[in-house]
TORFITI-246262 format. One record per atom (N, C-alpha, C, O): x, y, z; residue in three letters. Coordinates in steps of 0.2 Angstrom, whole numbers, plus 2048, in hexadecimal, padded with zeros to 3 digits. Layout:
REM residues N
XYZALA
...
//
This chain:
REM residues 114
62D65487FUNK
62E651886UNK
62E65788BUNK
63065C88AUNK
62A654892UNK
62B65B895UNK
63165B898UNK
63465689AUNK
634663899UNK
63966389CUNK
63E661899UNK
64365E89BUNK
63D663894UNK
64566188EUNK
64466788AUNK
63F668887UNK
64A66B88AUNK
64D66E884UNK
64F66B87FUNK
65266587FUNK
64E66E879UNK
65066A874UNK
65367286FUNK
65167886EUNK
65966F86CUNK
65E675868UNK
65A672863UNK
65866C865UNK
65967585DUNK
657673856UNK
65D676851UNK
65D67484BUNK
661679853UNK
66667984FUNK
66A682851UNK
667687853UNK
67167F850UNK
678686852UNK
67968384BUNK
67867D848UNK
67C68A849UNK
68168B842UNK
684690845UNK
681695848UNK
68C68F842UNK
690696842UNK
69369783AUNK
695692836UNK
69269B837UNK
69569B831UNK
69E697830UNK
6A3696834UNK
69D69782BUNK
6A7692829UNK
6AB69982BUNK
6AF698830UNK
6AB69F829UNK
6AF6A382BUNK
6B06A5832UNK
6B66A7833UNK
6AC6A4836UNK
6AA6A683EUNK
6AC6A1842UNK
6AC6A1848UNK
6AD69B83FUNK
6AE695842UNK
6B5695848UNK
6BA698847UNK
6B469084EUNK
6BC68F851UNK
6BC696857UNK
6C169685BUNK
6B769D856UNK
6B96A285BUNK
6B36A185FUNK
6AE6A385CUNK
6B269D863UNK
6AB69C866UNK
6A669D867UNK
6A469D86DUNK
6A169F861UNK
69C6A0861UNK
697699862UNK
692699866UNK
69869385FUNK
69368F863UNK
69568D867UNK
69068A869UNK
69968C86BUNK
69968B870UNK
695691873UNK
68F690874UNK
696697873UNK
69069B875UNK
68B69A875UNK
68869D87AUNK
688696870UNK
68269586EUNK
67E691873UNK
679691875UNK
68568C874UNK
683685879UNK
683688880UNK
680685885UNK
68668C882UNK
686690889UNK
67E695887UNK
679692889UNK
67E699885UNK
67769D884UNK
670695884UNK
66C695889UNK
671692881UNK
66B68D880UNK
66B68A888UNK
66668B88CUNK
670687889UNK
66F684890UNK
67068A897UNK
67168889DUNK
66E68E895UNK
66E69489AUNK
66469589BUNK
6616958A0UNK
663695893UNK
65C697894UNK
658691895UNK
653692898UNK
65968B892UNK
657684897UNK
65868389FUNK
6536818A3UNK
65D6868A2UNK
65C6858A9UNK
65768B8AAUNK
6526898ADUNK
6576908A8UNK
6536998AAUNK
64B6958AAUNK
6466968ADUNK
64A6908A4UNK
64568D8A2UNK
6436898A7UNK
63D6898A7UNK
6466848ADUNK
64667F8AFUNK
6456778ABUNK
6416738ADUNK
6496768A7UNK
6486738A1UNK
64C66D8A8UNK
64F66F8ADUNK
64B6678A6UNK
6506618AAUNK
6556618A6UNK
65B6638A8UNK
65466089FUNK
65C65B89AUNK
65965F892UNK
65466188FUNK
66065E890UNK
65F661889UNK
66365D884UNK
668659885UNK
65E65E87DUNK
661658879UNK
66165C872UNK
65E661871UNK
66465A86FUNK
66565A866UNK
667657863UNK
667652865UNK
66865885BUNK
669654858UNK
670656851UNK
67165C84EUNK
672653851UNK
67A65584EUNK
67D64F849UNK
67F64A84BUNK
67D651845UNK
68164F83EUNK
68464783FUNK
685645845UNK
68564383CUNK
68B63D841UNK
68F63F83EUNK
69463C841UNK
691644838UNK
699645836UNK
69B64B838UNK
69F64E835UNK
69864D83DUNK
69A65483FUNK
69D652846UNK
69965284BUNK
6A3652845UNK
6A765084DUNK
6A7656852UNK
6A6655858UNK
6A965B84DUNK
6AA660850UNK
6A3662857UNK
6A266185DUNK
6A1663854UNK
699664857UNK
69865E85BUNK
69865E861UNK
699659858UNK
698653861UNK
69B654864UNK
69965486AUNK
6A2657863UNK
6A665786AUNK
6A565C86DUNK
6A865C872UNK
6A166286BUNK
6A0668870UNK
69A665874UNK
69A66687AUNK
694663871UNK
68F663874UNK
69165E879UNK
68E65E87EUNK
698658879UNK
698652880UNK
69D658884UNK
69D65788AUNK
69E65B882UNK
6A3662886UNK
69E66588DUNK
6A0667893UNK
698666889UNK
69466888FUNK
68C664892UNK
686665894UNK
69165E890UNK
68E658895UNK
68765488FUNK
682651891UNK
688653889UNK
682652885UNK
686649883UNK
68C647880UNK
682646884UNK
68463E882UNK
67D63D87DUNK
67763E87BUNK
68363887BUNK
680635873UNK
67C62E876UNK
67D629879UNK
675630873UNK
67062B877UNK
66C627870UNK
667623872UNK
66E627868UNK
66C625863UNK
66C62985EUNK
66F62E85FUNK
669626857UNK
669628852UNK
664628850UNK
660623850UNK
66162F84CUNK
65D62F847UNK
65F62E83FUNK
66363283DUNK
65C62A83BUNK
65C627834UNK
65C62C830UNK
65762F82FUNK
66262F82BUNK
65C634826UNK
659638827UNK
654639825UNK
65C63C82DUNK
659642832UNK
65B64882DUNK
65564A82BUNK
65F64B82AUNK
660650826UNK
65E64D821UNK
65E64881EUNK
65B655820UNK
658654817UNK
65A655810UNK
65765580AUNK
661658814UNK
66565C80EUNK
66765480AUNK
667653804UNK
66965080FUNK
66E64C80AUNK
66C644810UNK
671640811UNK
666643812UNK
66463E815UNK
66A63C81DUNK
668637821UNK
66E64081EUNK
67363D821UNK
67163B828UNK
66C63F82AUNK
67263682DUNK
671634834UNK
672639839UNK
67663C838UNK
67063A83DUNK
67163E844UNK
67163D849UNK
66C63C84BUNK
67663E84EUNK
67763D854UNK
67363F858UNK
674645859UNK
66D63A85CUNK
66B63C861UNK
66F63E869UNK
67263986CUNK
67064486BUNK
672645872UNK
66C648877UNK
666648876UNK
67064A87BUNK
66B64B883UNK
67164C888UNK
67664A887UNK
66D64F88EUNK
671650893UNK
67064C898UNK
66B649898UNK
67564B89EUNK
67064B8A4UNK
66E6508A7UNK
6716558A6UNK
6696508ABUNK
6646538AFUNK
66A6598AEUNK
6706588AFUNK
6666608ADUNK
6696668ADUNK
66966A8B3UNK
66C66F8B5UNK
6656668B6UNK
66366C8BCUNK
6676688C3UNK
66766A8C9UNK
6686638C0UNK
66E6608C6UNK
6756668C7UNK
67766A8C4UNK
6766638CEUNK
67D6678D1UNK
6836678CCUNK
68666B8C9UNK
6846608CDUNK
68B65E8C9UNK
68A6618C3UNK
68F6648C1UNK
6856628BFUNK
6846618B7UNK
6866698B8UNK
68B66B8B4UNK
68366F8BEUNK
6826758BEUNK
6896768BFUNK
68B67A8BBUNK
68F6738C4UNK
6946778C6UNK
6986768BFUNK
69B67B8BDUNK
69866F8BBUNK
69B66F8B5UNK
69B6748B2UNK
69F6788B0UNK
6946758B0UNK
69067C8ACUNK
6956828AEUNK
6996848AAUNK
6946838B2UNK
6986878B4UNK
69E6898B4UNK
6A068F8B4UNK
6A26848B4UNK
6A96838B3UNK
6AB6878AEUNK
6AE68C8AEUNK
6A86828A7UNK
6A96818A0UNK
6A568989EUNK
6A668A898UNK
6A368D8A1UNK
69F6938A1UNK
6A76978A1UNK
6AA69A89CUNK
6A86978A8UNK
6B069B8A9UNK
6B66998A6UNK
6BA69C8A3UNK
6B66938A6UNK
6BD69289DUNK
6BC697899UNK
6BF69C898UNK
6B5696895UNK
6B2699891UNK
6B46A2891UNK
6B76A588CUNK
6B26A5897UNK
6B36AB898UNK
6B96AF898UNK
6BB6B5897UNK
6BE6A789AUNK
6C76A989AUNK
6C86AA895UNK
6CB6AF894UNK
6C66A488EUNK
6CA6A7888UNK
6C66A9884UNK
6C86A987EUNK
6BF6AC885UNK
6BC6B1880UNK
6B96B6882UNK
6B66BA87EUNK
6BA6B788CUNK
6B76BE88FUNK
6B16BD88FUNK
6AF6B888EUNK
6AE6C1892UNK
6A66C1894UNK
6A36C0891UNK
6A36C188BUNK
69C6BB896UNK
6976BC892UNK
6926C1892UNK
6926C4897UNK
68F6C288EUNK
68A6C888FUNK
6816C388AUNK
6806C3884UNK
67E6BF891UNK
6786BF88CUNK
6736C1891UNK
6736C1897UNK
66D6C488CUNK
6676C488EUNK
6626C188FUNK
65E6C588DUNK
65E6BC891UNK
65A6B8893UNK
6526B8892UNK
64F6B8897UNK
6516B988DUNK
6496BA88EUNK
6436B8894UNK
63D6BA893UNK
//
């Protein structure tokens, strides 16, 4: 679709988990969707993976359906999400907000942008 970012997939290993690296992941992605001019961004995520929905509704991503048998490890459902419009103000000041929490308790970011 034009104008839509789409994540195809964040993984942090089991050991790494809980020290915010995806959350990193979801800040660098929707860093380089806005640098893109991308409008909204979508993925797709597990339906038994809580953890991971609640981060992605964290930074503004709602649950818009389900795909059937989306993974093929083990057939399992998938939660379709999406944002609103990214390049809106409100979406951006939140963005932002949830950036400087971030920085408070994990310090700087440092990305590069292609």
């Amino acid at each position: 679709m034009s104008g839509e970012a789409h994540i195809t997939g964040i993984a942090v290993e089991e050991a790494s988990r809980g020290k915010g690296i995806g959350e990193l992941l979801i800040i660098g992605s929707i860093e380089l969707a806005m640098a893109r001019d991308a409008t909204v961004m979508s993925l797709e995520a597990r339906v038994s993976n809580f953890v991971a929905q609640a981060l992605y509704e964290k930074y503004g991503f709602l649950n818009v359906g389900i795909r059937k048998g989306y993974y093929t490890d083990n057939r399992e459902d998938a939660v379709i999400m999406t944002t609103q419009p990214i390049n809106d103000a409100a979406y951006r000041n939140k963005f932002n907000a949830l950036k400087d929490a971030y920085r408070q308790r994990y310090g700087e970011i440092k990305m590069e942008l292609p």
